[in-house]
NUDO-298419 format. One record per atom (N, C-alpha, C): y, z, x; residue in one letter. Coordinates in nm, 4 decimals, always signed. Atoms other than C-alpha are relative to their C-alpha. Layout:
! residues N
py:pz:px:type
Y:Z:X:A
...
***
This chain:
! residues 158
py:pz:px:type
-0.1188:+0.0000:+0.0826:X
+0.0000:+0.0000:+0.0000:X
+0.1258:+0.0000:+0.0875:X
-0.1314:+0.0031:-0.1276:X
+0.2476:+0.1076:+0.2888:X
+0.0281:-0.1234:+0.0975:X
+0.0330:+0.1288:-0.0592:X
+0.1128:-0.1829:+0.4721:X
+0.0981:-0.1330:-0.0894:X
-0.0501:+0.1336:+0.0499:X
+0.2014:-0.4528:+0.2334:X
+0.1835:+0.0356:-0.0102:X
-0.1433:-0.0520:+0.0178:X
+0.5604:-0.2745:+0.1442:X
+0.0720:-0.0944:+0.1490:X
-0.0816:+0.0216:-0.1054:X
+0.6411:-0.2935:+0.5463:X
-0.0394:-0.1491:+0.0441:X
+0.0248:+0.1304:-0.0092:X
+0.4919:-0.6518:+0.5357:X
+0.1436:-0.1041:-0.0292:X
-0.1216:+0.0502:+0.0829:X
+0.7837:-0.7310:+0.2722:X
+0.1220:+0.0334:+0.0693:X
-0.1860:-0.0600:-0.0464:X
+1.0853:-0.5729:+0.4638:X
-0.0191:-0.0263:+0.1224:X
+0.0196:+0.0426:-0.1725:X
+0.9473:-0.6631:+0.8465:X
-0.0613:-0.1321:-0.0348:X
+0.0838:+0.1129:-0.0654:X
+0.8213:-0.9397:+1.0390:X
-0.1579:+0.0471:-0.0056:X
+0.0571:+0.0069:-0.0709:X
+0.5139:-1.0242:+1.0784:X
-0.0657:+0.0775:+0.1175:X
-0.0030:-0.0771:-0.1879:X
+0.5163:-0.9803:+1.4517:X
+0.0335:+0.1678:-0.0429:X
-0.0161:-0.1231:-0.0072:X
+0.6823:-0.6488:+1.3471:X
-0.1490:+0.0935:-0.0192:X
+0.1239:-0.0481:+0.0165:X
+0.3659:-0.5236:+1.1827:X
-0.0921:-0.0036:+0.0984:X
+0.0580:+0.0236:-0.1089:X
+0.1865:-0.6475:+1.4545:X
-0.0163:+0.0857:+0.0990:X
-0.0403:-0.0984:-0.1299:X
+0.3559:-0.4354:+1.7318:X
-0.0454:+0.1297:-0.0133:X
+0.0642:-0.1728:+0.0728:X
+0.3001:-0.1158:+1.4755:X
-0.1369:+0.0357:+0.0189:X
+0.1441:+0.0069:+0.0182:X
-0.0481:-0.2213:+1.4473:X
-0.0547:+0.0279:+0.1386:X
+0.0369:-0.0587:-0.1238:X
-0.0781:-0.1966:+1.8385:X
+0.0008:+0.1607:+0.0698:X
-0.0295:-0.2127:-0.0883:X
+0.0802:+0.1596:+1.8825:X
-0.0719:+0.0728:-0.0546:X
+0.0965:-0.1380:+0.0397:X
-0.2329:+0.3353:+1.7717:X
-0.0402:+0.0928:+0.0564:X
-0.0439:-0.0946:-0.0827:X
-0.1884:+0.5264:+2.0710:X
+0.1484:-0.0671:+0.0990:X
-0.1111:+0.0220:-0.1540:X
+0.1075:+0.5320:+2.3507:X
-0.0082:-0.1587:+0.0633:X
+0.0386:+0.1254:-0.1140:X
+0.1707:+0.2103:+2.5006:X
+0.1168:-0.0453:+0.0998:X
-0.1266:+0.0711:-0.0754:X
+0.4131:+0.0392:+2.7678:X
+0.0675:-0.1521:-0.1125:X
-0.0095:+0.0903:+0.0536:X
+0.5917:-0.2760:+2.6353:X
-0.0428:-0.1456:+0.0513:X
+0.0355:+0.0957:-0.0628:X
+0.4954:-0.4966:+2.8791:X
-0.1810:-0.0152:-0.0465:X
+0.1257:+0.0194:+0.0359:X
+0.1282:-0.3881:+2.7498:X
-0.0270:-0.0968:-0.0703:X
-0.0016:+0.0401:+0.1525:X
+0.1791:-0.4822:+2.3936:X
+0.0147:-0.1335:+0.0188:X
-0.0344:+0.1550:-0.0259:X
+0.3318:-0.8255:+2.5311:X
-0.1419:-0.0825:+0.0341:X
+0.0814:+0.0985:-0.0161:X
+0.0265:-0.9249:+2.7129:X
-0.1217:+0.0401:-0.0865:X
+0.1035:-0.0237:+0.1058:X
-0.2155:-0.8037:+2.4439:X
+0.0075:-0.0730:-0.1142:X
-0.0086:+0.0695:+0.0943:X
-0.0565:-0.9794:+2.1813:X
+0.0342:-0.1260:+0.0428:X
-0.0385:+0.1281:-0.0539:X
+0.0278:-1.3001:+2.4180:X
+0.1474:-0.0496:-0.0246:X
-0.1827:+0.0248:-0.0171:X
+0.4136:-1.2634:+2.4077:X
+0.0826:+0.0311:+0.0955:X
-0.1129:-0.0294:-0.0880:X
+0.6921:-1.2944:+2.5970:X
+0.0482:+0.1805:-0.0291:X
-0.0638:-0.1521:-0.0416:X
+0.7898:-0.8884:+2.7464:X
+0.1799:-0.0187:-0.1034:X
-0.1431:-0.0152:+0.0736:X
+1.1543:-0.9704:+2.5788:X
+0.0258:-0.0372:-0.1393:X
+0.0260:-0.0146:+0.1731:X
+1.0295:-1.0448:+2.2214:X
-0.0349:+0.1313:-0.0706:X
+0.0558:-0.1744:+0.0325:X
+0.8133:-0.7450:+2.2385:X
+0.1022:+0.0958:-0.0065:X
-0.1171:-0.0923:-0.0426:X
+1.1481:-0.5662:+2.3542:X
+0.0436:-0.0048:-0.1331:X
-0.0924:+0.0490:+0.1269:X
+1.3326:-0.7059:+2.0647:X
-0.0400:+0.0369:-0.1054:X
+0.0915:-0.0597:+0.1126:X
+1.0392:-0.6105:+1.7994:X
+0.0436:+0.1460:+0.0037:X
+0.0184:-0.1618:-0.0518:X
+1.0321:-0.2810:+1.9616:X
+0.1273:+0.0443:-0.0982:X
-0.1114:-0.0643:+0.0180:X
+1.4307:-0.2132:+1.9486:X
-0.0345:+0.0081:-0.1440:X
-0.0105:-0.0144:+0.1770:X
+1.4471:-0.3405:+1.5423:X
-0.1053:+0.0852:-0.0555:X
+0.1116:-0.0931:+0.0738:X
+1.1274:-0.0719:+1.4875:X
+0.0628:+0.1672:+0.0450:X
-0.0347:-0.1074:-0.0468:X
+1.3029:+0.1881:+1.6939:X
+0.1299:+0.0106:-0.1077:X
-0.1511:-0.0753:+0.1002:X
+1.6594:+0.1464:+1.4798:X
-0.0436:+0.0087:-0.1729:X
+0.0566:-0.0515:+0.1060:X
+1.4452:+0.1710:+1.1705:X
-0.0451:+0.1260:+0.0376:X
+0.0563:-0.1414:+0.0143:X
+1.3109:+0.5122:+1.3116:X
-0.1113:-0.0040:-0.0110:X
+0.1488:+0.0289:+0.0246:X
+0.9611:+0.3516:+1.2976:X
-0.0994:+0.0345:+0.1456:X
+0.0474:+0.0109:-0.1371:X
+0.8826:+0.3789:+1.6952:X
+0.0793:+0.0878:+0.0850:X
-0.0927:-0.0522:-0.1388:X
+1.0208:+0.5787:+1.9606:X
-0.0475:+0.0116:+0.1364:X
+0.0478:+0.0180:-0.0944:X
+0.9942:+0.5972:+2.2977:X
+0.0536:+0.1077:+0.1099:X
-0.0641:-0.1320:-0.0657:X
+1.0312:+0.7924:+2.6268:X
+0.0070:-0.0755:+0.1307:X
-0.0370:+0.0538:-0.1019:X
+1.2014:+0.6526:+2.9210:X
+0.0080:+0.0668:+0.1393:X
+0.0392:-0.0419:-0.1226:X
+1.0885:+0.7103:+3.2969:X
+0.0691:-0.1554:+0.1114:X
-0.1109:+0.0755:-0.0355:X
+1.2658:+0.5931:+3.5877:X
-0.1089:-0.0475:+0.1432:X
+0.1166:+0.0453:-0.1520:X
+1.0339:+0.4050:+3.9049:X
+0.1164:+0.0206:+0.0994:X
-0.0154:-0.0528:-0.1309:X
+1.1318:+0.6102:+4.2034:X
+0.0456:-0.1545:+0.1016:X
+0.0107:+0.0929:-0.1167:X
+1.0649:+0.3222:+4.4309:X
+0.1045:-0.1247:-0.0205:X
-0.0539:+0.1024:+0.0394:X
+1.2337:+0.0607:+4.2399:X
+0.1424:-0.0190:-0.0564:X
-0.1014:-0.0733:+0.0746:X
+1.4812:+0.2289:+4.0503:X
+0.0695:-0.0558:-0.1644:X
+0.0213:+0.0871:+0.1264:X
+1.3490:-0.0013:+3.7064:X
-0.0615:+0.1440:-0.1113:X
+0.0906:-0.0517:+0.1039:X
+1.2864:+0.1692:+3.3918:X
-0.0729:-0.0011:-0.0655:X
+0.1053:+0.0917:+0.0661:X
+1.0084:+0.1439:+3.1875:X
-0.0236:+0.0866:-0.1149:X
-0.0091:-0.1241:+0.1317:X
+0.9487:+0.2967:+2.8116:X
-0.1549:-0.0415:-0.0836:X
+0.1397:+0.0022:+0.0541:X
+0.6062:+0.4193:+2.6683:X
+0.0819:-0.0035:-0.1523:X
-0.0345:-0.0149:+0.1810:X
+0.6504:+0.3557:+2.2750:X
-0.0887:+0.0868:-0.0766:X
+0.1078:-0.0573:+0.1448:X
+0.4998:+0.5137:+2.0022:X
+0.0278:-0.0044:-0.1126:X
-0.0258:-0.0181:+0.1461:X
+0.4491:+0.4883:+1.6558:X
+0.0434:+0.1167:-0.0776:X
-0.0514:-0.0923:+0.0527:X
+0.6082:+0.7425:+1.4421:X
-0.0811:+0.0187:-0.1622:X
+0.0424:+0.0005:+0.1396:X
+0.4049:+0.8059:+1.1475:X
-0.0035:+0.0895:-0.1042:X
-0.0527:-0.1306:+0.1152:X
+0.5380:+1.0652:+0.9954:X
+0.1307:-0.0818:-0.0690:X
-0.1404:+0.0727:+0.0666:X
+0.8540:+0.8080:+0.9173:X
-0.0326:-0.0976:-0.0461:X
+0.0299:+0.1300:+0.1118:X
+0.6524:+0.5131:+0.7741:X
+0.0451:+0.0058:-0.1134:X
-0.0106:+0.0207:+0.1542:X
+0.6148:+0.6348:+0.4632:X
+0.1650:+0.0213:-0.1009:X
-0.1418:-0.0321:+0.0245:X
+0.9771:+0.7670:+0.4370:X
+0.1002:-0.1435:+0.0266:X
-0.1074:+0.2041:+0.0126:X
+1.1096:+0.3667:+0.5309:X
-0.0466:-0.0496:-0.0924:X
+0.0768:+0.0778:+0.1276:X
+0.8571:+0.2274:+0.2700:X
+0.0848:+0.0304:-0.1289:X
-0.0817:-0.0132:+0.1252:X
+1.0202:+0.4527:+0.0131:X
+0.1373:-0.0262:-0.0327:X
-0.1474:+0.0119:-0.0515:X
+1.3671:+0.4241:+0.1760:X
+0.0390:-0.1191:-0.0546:X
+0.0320:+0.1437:+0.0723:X
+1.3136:+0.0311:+0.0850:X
-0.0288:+0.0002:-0.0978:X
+0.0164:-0.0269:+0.1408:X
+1.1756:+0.0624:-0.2548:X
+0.1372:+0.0564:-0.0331:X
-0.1058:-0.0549:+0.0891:X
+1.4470:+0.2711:-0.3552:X
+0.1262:-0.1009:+0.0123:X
-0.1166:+0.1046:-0.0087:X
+1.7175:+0.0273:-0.2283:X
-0.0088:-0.1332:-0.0618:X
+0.0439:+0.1333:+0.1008:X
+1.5469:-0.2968:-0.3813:X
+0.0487:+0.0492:-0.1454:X
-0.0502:-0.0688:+0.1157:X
+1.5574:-0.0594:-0.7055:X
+0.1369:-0.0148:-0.0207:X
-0.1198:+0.0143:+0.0374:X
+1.9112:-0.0274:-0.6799:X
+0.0619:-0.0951:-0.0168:X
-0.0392:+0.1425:-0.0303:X
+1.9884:-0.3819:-0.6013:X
-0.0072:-0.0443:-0.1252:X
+0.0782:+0.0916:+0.1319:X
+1.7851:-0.4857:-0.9042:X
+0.0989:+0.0582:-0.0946:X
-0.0332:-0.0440:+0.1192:X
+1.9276:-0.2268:-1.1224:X
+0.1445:-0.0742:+0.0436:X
-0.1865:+0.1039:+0.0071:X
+2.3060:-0.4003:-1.0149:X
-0.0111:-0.0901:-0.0441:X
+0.0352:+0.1370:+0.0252:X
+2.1477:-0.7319:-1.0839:X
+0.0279:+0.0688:-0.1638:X
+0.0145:+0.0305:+0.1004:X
+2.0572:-0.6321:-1.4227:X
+0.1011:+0.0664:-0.0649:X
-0.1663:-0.0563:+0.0780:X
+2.3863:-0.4258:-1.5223:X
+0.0715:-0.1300:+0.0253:X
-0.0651:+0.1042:-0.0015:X
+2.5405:-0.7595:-1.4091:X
-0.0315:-0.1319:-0.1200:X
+0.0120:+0.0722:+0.0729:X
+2.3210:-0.9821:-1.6477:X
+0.0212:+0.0370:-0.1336:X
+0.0186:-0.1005:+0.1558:X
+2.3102:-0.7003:-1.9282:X
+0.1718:+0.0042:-0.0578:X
-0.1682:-0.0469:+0.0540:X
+2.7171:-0.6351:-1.9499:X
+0.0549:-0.1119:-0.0065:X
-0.0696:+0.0776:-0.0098:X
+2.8160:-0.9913:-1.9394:X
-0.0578:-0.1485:-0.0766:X
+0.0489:+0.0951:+0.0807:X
+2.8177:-1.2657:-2.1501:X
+0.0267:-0.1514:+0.1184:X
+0.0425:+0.0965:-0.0885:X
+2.7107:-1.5981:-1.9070:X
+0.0098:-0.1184:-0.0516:X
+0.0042:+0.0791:+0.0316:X
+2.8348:-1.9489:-1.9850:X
-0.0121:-0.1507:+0.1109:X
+0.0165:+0.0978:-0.1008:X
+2.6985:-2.2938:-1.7764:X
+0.0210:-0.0939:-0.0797:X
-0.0593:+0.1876:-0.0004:X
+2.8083:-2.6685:-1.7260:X
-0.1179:-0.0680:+0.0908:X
+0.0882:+0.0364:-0.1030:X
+2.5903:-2.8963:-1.5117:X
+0.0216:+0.0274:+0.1131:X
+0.0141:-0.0504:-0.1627:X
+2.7552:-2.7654:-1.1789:X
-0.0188:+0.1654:-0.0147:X
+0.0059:-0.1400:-0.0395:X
+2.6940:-2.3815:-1.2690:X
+0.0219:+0.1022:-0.0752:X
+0.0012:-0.1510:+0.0801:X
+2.7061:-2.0427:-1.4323:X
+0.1624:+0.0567:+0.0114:X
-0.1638:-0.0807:-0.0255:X
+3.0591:-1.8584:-1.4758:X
+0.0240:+0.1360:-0.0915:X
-0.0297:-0.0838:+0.0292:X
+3.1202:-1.5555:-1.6197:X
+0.0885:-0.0378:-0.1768:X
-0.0311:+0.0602:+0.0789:X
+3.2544:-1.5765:-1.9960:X
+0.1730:+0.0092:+0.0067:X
-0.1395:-0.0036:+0.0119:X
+3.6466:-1.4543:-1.9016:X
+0.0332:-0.1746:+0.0646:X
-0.0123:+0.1156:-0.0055:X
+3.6445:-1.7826:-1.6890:X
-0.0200:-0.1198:-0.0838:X
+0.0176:+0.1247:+0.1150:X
+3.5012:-1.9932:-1.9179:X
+0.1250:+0.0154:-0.1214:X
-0.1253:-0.0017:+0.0945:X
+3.7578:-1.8630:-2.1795:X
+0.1319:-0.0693:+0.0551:X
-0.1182:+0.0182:-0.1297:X
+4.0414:-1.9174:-1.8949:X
-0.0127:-0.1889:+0.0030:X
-0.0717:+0.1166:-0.0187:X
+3.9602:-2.2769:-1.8792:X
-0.0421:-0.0703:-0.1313:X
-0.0095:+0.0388:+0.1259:X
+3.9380:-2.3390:-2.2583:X
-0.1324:-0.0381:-0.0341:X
+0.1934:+0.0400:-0.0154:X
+3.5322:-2.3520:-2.1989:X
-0.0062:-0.1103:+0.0024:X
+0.0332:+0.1301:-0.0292:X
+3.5602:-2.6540:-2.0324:X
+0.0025:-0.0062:+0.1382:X
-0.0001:-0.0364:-0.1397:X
+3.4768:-2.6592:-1.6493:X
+0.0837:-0.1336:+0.0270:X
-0.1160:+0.0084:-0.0241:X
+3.7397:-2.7551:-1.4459:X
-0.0859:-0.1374:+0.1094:X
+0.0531:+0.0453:-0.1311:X
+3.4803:-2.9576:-1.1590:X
-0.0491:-0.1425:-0.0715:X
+0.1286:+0.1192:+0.0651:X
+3.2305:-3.1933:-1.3999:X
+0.0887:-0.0064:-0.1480:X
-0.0681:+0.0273:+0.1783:X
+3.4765:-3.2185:-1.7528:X
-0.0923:+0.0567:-0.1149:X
+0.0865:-0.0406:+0.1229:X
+3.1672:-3.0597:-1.9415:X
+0.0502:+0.1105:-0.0736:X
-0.0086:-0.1152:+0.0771:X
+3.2041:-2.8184:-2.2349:X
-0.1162:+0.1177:+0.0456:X
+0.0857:-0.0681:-0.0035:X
+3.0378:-2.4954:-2.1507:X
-0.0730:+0.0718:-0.1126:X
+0.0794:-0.0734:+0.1516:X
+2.7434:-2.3407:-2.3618:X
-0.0169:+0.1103:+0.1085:X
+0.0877:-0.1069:-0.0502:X
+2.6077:-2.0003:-2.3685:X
-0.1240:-0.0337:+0.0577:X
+0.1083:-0.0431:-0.0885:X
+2.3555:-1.9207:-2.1012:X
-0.1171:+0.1093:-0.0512:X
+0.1120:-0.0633:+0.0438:X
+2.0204:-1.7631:-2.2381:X
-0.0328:+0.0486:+0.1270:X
+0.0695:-0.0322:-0.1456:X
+1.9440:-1.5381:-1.9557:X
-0.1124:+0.1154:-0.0214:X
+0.0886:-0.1283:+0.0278:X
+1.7025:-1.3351:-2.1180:X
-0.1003:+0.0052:+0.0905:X
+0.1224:+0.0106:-0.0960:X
+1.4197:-1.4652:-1.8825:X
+0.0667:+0.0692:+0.1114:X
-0.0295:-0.1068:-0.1198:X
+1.6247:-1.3637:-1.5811:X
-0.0168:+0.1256:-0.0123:X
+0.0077:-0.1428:+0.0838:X
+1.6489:-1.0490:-1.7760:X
-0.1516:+0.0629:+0.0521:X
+0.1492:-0.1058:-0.0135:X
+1.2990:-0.9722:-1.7977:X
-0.0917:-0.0491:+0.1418:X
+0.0499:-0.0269:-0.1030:X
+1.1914:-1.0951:-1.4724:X
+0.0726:+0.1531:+0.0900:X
-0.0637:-0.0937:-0.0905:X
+1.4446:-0.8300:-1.3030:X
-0.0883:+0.1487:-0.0952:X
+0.0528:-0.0868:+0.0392:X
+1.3052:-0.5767:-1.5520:X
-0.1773:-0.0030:+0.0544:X
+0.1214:-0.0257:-0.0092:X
+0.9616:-0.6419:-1.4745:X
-0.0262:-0.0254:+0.2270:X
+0.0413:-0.0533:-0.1113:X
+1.0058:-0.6567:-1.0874:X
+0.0613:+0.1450:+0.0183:X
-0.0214:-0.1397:+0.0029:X
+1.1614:-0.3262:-1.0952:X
-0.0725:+0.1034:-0.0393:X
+0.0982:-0.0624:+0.0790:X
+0.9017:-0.1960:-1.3237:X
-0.1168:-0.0062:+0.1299:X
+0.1055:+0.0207:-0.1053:X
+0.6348:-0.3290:-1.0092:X
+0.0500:+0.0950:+0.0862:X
-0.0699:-0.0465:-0.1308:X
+0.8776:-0.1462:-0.7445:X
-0.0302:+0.1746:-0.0371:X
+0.0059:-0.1405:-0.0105:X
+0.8673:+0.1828:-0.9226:X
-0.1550:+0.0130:-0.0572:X
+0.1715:-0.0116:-0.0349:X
+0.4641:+0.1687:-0.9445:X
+0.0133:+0.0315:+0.1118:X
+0.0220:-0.0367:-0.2072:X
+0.4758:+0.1204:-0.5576:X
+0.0613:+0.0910:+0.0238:X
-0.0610:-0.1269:-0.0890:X
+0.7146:+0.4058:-0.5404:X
-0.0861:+0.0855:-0.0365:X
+0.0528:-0.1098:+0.0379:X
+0.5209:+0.6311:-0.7395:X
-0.1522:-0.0126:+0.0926:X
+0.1222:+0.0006:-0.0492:X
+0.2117:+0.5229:-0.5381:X
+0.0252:+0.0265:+0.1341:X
+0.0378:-0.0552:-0.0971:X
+0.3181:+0.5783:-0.2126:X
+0.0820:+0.1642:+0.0102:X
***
């Protein structure tokens, strides 16, 4: 369940990298284990570290005076980004649908407008000369209701 969530909000590759830190690793490991360039892996890494998903602990080569950083997965903060995400999609949606719900929606063949505009240009678009009709957006409607309805399943499940 957490899996697919961080599927939807990461890369790929991101999952990937997670999927490697099932213990401690270097980054240069992870690179040649998964057959990538050391500065992709870096790049995965950072965007898992500023999610709070990975952290790491930086040691300094004596001899060389190069640093090098063991990562690790954090898995006590997965499930807290999974929900972190869910809840923000939620909100998104619920704006979406206070936006389709409070407003009456009129289109022409170039587009959708709000109904004060359409009043404003005598409900006649200003681009293509067409008269505008009301917009039936009930389907948008109930898709946003029914992915929101999916989102708070997955919240309540993880």
């Amino acid at each position: 369940m957490v899996r697919d969530i961080l599927v939807e909000s990461l890369s790929e590759d991101h999952i990937k990298v997670i999927d490697k830190l099932n213990k401690p690793k270097y980054d240069e490991d992870i690179a040649d284990n998964m057959g990538m360039k050391a500065t992709v892996v870096r790049t995965l890494l950072n965007d898992l570290h500023e999610s709070g998903l990975v952290e790491y602990e930086r040691s300094k080569n004596k001899r060389t005076g190069w640093y090098t950083y063991l990562w690790k997965r954090r898995d006590d903060k997965i499930r807290d980004y999974a929900r972190g995400y869910l809840n923000k999609k939620i909100m998104d949606l619920n704006g979406k649908l206070n936006d389709e719900t409070q407003s009456i929606i009129f289109k022409c063949a170039c587009g959708k407008v709000p109904y004060e505009a359409a009043m404003d240009s005598g409900f006649k678009c200003n681009t293509c000369n067409n008269a505008y009709s009301e917009y039936d957006n009930s389907e948008v409607v109930d898709d946003i209701v029914g992915e929101i309805t999916r989102l708070n399943s997955l919240l309540e499940q993880t």
